[in-house]
TORZAZA-480814 format. One record per residue (C-alpha): x, y, z; residue in three letters. Coordinates in pm, whole numbers, plus 50000, padded with zeros to 5 digits. Each point is the difference from the previous one (the first is absolute). Layout:
BEGIN
XYZALA/...
This chain:
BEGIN
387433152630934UNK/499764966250082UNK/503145020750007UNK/496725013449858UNK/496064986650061UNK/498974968950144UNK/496715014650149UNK/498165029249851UNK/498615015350318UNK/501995021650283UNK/502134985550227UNK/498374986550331UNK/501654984550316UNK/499214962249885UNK/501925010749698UNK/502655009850176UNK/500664974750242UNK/500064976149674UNK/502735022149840UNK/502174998850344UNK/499374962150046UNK/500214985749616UNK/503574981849953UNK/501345007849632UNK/501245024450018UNK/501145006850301UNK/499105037050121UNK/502225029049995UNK/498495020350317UNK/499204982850350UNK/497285003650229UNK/501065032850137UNK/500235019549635UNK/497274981249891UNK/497755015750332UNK/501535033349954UNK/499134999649641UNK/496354991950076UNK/499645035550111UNK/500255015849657UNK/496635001849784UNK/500134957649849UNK/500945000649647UNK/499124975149777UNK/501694967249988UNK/502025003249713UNK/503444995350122UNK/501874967149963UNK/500304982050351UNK/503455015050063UNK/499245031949937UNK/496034999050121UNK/499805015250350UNK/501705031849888UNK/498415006649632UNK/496324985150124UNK/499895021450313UNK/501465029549883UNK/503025003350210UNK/503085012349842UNK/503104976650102UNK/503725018250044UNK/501955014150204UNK/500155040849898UNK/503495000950053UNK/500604990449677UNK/501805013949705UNK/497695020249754UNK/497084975349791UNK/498965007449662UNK/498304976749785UNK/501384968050012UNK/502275010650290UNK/503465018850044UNK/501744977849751UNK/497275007849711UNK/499855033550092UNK/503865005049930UNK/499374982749661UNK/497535021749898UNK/501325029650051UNK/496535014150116UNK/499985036849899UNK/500485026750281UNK/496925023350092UNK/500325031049769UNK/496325011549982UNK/498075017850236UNK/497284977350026UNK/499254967449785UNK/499115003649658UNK/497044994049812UNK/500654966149803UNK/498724974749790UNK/498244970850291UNK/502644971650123UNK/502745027250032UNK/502165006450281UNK/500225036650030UNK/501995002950370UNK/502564984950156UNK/501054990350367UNK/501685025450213UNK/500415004150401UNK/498615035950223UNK/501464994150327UNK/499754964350150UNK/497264992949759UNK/500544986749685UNK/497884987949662UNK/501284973249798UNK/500084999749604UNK/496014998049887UNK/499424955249934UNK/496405007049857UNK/498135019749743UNK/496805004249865UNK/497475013749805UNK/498975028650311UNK/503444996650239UNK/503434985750102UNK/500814984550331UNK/502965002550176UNK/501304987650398UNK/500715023350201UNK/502804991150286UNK/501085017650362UNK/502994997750154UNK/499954985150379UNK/496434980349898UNK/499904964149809UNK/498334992849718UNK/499264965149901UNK/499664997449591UNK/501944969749980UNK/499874964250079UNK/501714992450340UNK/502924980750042UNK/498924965850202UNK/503834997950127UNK/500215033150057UNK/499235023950353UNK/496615010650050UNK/499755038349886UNK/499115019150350UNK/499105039350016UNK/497085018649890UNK/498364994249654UNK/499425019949689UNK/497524996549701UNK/500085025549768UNK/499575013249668UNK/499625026749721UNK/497445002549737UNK/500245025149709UNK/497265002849786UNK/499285010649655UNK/497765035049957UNK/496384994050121UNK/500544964850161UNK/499735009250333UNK/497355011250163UNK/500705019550342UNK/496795009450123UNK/499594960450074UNK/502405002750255UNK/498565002450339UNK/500685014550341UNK/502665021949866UNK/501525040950024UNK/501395018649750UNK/503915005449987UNK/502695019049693UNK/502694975949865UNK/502775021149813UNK/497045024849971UNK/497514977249876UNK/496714992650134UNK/499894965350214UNK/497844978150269UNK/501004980150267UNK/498164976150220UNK/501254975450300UNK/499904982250282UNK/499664962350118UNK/499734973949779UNK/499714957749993UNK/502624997950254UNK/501845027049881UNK/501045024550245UNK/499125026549707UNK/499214998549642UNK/500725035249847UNK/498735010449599UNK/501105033649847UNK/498735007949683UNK/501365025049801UNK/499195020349677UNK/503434996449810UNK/498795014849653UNK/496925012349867UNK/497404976550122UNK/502564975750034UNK/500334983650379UNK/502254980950167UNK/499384978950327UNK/502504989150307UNK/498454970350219UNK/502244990950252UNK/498754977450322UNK/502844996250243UNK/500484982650328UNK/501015034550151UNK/497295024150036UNK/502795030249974UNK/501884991049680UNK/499435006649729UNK/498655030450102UNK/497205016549825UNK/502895026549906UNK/502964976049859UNK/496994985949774UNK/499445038049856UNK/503705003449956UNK/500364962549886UNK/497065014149742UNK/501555034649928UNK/503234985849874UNK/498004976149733UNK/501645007749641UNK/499744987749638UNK/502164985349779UNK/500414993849660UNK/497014973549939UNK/501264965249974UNK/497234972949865UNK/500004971050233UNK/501334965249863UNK/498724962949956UNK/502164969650018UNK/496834982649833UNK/498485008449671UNK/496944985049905UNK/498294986149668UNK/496584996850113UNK/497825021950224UNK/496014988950015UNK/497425023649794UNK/499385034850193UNK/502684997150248UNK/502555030350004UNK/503085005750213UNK/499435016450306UNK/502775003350240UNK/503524980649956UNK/502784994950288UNK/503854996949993UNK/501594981750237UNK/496564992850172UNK/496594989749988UNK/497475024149924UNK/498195026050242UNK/500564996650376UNK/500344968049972UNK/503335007849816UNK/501155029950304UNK/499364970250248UNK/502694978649823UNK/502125027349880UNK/503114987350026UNK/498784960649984UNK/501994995749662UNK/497204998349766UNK/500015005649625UNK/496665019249881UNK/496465000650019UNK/497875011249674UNK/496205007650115UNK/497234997949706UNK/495975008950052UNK/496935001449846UNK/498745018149987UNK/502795032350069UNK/500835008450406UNK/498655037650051UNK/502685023749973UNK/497735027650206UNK/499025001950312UNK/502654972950168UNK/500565003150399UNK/502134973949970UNK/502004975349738UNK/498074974049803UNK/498784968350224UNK/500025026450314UNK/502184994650317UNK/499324967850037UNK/501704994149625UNK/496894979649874UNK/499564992649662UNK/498105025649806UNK/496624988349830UNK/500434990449672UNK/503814991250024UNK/502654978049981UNK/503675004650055UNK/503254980849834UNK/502594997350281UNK/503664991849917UNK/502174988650324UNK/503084977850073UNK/498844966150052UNK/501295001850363UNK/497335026550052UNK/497124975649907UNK/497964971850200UNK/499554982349672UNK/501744969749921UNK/502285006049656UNK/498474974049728UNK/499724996449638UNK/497535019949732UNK/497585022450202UNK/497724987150325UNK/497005018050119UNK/498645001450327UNK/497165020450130UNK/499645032449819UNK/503834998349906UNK/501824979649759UNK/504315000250003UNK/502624994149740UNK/504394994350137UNK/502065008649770UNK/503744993550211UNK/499475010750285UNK/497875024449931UNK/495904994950136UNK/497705023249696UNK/496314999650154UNK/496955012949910UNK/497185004050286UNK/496595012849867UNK/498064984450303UNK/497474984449793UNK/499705024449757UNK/501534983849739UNK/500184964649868UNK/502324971250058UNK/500275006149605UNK/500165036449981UNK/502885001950237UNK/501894971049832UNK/500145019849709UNK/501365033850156UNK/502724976950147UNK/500514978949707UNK/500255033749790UNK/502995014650266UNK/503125006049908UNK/502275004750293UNK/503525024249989UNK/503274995950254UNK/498365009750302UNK/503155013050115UNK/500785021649721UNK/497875029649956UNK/501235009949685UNK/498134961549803UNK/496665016050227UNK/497105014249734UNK/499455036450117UNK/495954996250140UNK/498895036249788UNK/500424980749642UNK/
């Protein structure tokens, strides 16, 4: 973001080099994760300067041997009380509702959904034995060795997806369901495997996992990683911000908890964020996706802006008083708390000054102040 946007277009190596050299604040990754990050598809710079070389880049940041995630992490999970799977597959809900819930099939494991929108919900998807890097290194801490992972699950609403788009692949049953699934090499990856899977009636959900080791996952633990996908009883995702003023013809699109929106959100997972609340104008198609709005590179849809909501530790933005604008993004502290919104241009100075003048922010760390994102 500046934690968010200081630049507009994608990522390039001068960019980079200015990221890993700038002095406040000091970086979270060195040289070596920053190089072994480069090999993922370059997000968008979005991400503070701690937290940049994992979120922008697009690798996730973790060891795997950890406990169980959910959104907002083990400790949030436990205080929500997330409901168990009960339904055979997830239910047909009302948009920004969470309608499955993390669960492990062998040594593969998805964590608790973080984003929803109007066509699909993302989750990460985690292997034993293989790290994934979704979080913010540790400067004092030992560089993570042993083979990388960077996956995730995408569960889209009837009609979203569009299967015939996907290329280069061979038909396959998942829990006797019709499926595709395409791999092979990919940007450095020794393989990047997609299954896509008809879960309901014309309803499709997709695996992508690119690992470091060509032989795991295998194309079968991502059909029985797929075949053990279950619903729950629909939850409707939360915002720790609530907001007076939205400019004319903008509507919600996609919200996060515990993360920014999109991919750019999976690639942080577990960075400590808030929320992310995506608007457009006009709407983002909810037919025909291949992908999650902005893409794989987790650009900014035309026509959008986003509200991000992080700790202030997260951000690359000095705190100050009233709201301060930059380029394409204007930011409002409130404790220690950084409340941004990034339209790259598409919005005013004004315009944005007003959505963050009109915010009202919750306890970030108490779920039960947050506004629920359906109402």
């Amino acid at each position: 973001m500046n934690r968010l946007n200081s630049e507009s277009g994608p990522m390039q190596m001068q960019d980079l080099v200015e990221l890993a050299t700038s002095e406040p604040p000091p970086l979270r990754h060195d040289a070596d994760q920053i190089l072994a990050a480069g090999r993922r598809v370059q997000r968008r710079r979005r991400v503070a300067t701690g937290a940049a070389a994992a979120a922008v880049l697009g690798v996730i940041a973790a060891a795997v041997a950890v406990p169980a995630l959910g959104r907002g992490g083990e400790e949030a999970q436990l205080q929500m009380g997330a409901p168990e799977n009960n339904q055979p597959v997830p239910a047909t809900a009302e948009p920004f509702t969470f309608t499955f819930g993390g669960y492990k099939v062998g040594k593969l494991r998805v964590a608790q959904p973080v984003d929803v929108s109007t066509a699909y919900q993302l989750a990460s998807v985690y292997a034993d034995g293989l790290t994934t890097t979704d979080k913010a290194a540790d400067p004092n801490a030992p560089a993570q060795d042993g083979k990388k992972l960077y996956a995730y699950l995408t569960v889209y609403r009837a009609g979203a997806y569009d299967p015939s788009k996907l290329t280069g692949t061979q038909p396959v049953t998942v829990g006797g369901r019709p499926g595709l699934e395409a791999g092979g090499p990919y940007l450095g990856w020794a393989t990047r495997r997609t299954l896509a899977w008809q879960y309901n009636t014309d309803a499709w959900a997709v695996i992508q996992a690119s690992s470091d080791d060509a032989a795991y996952p295998s194309a079968k633990d991502l059909r029985d990683l797929a075949a053990g996908l279950r619903g729950q009883t629909p939850v409707p995702a939360k915002a720790p911000v609530k907001l007076g003023y939205v400019p004319a013809g903008y509507r919600l699109q996609e919200a996060s908890m515990h993360a920014m929106t999109g991919l750019n959100g999976i690639a942080a997972a577990r960075d400590g964020d808030y929320a992310g609340l995506l608007f457009s104008n006009p709407a983002l198609p909810t037919t025909g996706l291949t992908a999650p709005f902005g893409g794989e590179d987790g650009a900014d849809p035309k026509g959008s802006f986003v509200v991000y909501v992080v700790p202030a530790a997260n951000s690359n933005q000095q705190p100050s008083p009233g709201v301060t604008c930059g380029n394409g993004f204007c930011n409002r502290w409130v404790g220690g708390v950084n409340i941004q919104v990034s339209s790259g241009g598409r919005l005013t100075d004004t315009e944005m000054t007003k959505v963050l003048d009109g915010a009202t922010l919750a306890d970030v760390k108490n779920e039960r102040t947050w506004t629920p994102v359906p109402a």
